[in-house]
N, C-alpha and C positions, 0 to 999 in steps of 0.2 A: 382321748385324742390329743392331749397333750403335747407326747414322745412327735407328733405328724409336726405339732406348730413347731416343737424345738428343730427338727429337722429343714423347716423353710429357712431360715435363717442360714444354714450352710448351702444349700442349693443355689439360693440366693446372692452367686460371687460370679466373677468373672470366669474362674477355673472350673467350677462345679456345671456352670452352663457349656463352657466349650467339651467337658466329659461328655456329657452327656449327649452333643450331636455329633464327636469325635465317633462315643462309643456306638450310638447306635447307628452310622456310616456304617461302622465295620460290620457289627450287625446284619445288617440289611446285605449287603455283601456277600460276607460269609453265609448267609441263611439263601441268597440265590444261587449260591453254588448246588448243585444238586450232591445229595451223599455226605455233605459237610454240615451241616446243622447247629444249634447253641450249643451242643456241650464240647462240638470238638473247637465251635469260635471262642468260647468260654476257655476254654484248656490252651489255645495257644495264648492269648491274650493274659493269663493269670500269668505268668514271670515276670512279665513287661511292669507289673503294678510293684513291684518293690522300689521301695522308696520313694514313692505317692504315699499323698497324705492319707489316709484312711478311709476317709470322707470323700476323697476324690476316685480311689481305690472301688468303693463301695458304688458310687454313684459309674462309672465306667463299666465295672462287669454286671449290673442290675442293665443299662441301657441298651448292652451288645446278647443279652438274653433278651430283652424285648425284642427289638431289630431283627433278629434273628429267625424269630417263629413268624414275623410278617414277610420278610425276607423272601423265606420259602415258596411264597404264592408266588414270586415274579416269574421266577422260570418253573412255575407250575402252569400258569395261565398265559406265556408265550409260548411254551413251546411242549407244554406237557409233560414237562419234567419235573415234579416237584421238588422242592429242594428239601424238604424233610418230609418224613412220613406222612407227619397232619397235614400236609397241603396235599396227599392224593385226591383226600375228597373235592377238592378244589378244583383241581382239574377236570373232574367230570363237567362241569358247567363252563367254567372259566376258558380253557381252549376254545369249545364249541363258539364262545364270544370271541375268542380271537380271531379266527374263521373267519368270524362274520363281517371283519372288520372293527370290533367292538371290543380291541386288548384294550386300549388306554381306559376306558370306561370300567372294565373288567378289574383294570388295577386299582382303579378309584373305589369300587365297591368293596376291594380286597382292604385297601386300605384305611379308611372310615369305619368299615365292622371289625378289623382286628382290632382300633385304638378302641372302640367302644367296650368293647368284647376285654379287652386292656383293663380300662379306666374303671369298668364295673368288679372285676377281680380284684383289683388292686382295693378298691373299699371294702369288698368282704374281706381278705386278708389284714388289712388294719383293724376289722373292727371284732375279727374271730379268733384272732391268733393269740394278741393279750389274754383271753375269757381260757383259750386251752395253755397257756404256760400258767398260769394261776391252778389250774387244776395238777397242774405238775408241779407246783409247791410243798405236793406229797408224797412226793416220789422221792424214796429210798435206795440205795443199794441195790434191794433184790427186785425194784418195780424199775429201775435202771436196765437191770439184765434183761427182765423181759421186756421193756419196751425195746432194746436192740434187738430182742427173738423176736419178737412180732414185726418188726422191718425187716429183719432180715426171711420169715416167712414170706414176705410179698414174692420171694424166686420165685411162689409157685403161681403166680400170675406173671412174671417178668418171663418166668422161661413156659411161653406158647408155644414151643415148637417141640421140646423134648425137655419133659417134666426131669429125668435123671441126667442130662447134660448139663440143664439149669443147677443142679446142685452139686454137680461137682465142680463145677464153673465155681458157684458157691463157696465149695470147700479149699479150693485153692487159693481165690481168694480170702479166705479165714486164717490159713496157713503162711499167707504171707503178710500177714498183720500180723501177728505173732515175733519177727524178726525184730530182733534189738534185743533194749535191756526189757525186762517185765517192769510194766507198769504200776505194780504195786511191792513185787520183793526185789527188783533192782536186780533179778537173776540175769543171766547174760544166755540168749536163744540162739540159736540158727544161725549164727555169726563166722561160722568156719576160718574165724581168725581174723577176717578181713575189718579194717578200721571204719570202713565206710559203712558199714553193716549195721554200727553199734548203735544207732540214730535209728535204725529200721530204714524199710525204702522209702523213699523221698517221694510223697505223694506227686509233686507237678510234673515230675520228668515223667512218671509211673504214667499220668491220666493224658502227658502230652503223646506219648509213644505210641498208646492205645485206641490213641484217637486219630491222630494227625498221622501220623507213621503207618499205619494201619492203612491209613484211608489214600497215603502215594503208592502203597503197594499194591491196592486192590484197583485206582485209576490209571497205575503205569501199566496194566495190562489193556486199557482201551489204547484203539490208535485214533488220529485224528484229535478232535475236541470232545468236551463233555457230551455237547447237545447241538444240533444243528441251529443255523439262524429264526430270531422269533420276527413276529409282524406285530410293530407297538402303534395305533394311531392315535388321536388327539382322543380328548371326551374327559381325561382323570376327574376331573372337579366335578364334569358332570355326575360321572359313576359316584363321588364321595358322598352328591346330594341325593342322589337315587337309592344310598343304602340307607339313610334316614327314615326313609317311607314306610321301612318295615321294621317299625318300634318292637313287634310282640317278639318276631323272629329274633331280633338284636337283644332285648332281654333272654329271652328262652334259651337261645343257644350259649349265652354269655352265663348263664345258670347251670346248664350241661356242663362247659369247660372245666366251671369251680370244682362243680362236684367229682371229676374225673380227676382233677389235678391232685385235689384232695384224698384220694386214694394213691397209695404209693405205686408206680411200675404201669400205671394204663392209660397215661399220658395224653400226647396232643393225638395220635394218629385213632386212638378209642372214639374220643371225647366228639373229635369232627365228622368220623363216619356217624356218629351216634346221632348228631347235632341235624346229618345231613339227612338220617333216615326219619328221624321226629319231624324233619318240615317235609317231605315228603308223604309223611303221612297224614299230616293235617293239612296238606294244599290238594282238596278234596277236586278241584278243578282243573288244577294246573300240575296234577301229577305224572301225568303224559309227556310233557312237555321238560319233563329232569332229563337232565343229559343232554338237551338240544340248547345250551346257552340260556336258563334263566336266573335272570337278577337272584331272586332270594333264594338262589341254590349255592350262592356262590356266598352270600351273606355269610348263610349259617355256620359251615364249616367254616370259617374265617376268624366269626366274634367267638366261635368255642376253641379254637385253638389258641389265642393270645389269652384268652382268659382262665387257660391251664397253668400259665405262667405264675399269677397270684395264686390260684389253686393250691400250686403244687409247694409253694414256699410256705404255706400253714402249718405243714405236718415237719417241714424242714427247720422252720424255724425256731416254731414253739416246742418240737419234741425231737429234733436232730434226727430226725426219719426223714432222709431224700424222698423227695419225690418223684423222682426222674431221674437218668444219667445226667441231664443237665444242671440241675438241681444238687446232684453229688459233687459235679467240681464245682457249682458256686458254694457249694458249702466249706468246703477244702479252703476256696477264698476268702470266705467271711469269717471262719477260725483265727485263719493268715492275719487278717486287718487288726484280731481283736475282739471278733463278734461271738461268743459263744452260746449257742443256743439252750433254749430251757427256763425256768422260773423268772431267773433274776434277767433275763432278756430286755426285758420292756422297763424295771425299774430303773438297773443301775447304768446300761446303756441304751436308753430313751432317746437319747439326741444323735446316736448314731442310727439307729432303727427307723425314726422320724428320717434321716438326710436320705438314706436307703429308698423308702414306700414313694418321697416325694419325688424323687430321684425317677424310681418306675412309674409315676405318672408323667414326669413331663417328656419320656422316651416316647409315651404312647403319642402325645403331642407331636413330637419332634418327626417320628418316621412318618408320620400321615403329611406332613411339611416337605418331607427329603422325598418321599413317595410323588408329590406335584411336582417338586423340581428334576428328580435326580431318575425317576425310571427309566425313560429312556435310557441314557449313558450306562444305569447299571445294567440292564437287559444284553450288555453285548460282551459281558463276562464270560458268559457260561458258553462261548463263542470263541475262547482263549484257547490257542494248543495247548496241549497236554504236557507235553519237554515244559512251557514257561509255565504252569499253575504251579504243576506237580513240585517244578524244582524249589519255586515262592513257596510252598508249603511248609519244605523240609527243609528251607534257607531259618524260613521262624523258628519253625519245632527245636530243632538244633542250635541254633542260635537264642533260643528263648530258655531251652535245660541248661545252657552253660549259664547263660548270665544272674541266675537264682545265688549260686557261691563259687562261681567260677570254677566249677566241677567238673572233669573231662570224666566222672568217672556218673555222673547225670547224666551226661550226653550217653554215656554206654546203656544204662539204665532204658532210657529215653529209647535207643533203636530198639533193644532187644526185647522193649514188651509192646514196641511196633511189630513185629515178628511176631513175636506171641498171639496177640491179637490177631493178624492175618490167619493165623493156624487156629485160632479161634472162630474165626469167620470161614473158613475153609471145612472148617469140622462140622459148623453147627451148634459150637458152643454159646453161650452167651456172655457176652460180653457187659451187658449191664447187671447181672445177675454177680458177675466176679467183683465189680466195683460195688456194687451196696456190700458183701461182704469186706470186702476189705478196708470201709469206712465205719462199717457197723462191727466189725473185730473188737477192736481196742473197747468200744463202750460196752461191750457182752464181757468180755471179759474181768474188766476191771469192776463192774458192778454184780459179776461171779462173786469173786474173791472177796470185795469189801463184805457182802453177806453173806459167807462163812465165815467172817473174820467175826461179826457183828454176833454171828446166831452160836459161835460156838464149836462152828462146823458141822451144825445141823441143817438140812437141806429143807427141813420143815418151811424153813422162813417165807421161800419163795410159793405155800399154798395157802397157810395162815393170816397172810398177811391181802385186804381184800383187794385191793388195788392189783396187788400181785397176781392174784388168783383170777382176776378176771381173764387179765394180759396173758397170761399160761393157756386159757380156754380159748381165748381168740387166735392164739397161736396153734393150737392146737387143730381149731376151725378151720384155720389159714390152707393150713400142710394138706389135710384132709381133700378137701374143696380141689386142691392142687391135684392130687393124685387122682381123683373122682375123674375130674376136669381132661385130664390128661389118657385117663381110662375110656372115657366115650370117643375121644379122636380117634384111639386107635383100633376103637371096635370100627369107628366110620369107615375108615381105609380099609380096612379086611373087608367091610362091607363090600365097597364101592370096588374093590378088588377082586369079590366072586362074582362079583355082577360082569 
């Protein structure tokens, strides 16, 4: 616990406390937008951090990644709109209490079980993450390779909808990791001449376009505003003490989140239906009464969706396997700062690790604070015409790809895999499926090469070696499971078809 104490000490300033309520405003924010969620708050906001200190860097996109996933409940639970996936389960209770007259209480219980839900992850996370990069102190060349095969097999749990669009989603993005010079012979790729090329593409323009650009293209087709007007009344403090009551639930579900986050690609919106159905099943009483406005229905999905947030940064940080689309651009970011994931994590930069954990615990603090004060005024966001969101969207995106090198050729970047992504979404593609590959490229590859460099050019290395051979099997389990998985859907529909 060390790397945590050396971390108080930078939290601990003037600057690192205003990030942190700056960041998780924005947060909160962005996460009530409905369709907008942490990785696309996370992807506009990463430009903005050049030239912040590190530490200040770190402590900013950790807080607007908390915020974020709490965020979501607020125009879940006015007006039924969730603002991210994991807040659907929310809504099924949380509306019914707005109904009732019972949003503000509603928010309060939203807000108290995600900090908790928060504060519990966040210690599993400090005190699991060190014990798995220590385990990766053995990791070679070829257990390199396949630990980016085995994240990059998670497509066949990321892509639920279509097992083969998931991996050519995949394979495109693989192919465009690739661009530049080679990572290990300095060959020159895919550069059709062009100067801007030789760098490869520019991760932040790439993941702002995909995200942010994507997402004015798919709300400039609505008219009017997002969501129609919500009904907020008094009660928040109440609701914050009323989700205390239910210790076992607020553990439980905050143990659900972990375990969900810590598997790569099934995230918040898994972890809170899961969280929601386990208390449903053990409210042997009060199971009738789900969906009609109950307290600890609202709980649960709540404390297991924030607590996917630490979850999911375990396998991101200690093994440089996202565990989310969100999770893929904070990692993009913590490269950026300095942070490099894997062994030497926790020894040689312990005190930027530490400012980071302490940093996401005191956001869990902060938004259950800006949640008393600020719900109300933020609830009348998602109430904003369309012309002024959409345009505030694409003012950042565009204004955030320039300001990274003052690139107009970022900014092009930036629209056209805005585009891309729409025609991604319009297809059926997956779009988080194309970012784990084209973050997990570069380290499949290079840890190829280095072990054929190592073995000779014998391909042996990667079964001989046990570490390696596990990583191969589980990969192999991975893929499997995927097409299995993907084969009983589509018996179900032919089923459900002849019927």
């Amino acid at each position: 616990m060390d790397f945590l104490v050396a971390g108080l000490s930078n939290v601990f300033t003037f600057e690192s406390l205003l990030a942190v309520l700056i960041g998780t405003l924005i947060g909160i924010i962005m996460g009530a937008l409905p369709g907008v969620g942490p990785a696309l708050a996370i992807a506009l906001t990463l430009p903005f951090t050049f030239g912040m200190a590190p530490e200040t860097s770190l402590i900013l996109l950790g807080s607007i990644f908390s915020g974020s996933v709490y965020g979501g409940s607020i125009s879940a639970i006015l007006i039924n709109t969730p603002g991210t996936p994991g807040n659907a389960a929310t809504s099924f209770d949380g509306y019914p209490m707005t109904r009732k007259g019972e949003g503000g209480i509603a928010l309060g219980i939203s807000a108290m079980s995600s900090a908790i839900g928060g504060i519990i992850s966040i210690l599993v996370l400090s005190f699991f993450s060190p014990l798995l990069a220590n385990i990766a102190v053995h990791f070679g060349a070829a257990e390199q390779c396949m630990l980016g095969l085995l994240g990059l097999s998670v497509v066949s749990l990321a892509a639920d909808n279509d097992f083969l669009k998931g991996w050519i989603s995949a394979g495109l993005g693989l192919m465009l990791s690739m661009v530049g010079f080679d990572l290990v012979t300095g060959e020159e790729r895919f550069t059709f001449g062009w100067d801007y090329l030789y760098d490869g593409l520019q991760f932040i323009p790439l993941m702002v376009g995909l995200f942010a650009i994507t997402q004015v293209l798919t709300l400039a087709q609505m008219k009017g505003t997002i969501s129609g007007p919500g009904h907020v009344s008094g009660g928040f403090l109440k609701g914050a003490l009323s989700a205390l009551k239910y210790r076992i639930t607020l553990i439980r579900s905050a143990l659900i989140g972990v375990m969900f986050g810590t598997v790569p690609a099934l995230g918040l919106d898994a972890a809170a239906f899961f969280a929601y159905i386990t208390e449903k099943r053990s409210a042997k009483k009060e199971a009738k009464s789900f969906g009609k406005g109950l307290h600890r229905a609202v709980v649960a999905p709540e404390a297991a969706n924030n607590a996917v947030v630490g979850g999911s940064l375990i396998p991101t940080l200690a093994l440089g396997i996202p565990g989310s689309a969100a999770t893929a651009v904070l990692l993009g970011g913590l490269i950026i700062v300095g942070i490099t994931p894997g062994s030497k994590l926790f020894t040689e930069q312990a005190g930027m690790v530490g400012t980071f954990f302490v940093a996401m615990l005191f956001a869990q603090i902060a938004f259950l604070l800006m949640g008393l004060l600020f719900a109300r005024p933020i609830s009348k966001i998602v109430t904003l015409p369309n012309e002024i969101l959409l345009s505030g969207i694409l003012i950042l995106a565009t204004a955030g790809s320039f300001a990274i090198r003052n690139s107009l050729m970022d900014v092009i970047v930036c629209l056209t895999f805005g585009v891309i992504g729409y025609i991604f979404i319009k297809t059926n593609f997956n779009i988080v499926c194309f970012v784990l590959a084209f973050l997990l490229g570069p380290i499949i590859e290079t840890g190829f090469q280095r072990a054929l460099v190592v073995s000779g050019g014998s391909y042996s290395i990667f079964f001989t070696r046990p570490i390696s051979l596990v990583l191969f099997v589980l990969v192999v389990l991975m893929i499997l499971y995927g097409v299995i998985r993907s084969r009983k859907k589509d018996n179900n529909v032919d089923s459900s078809l002849n019927m």
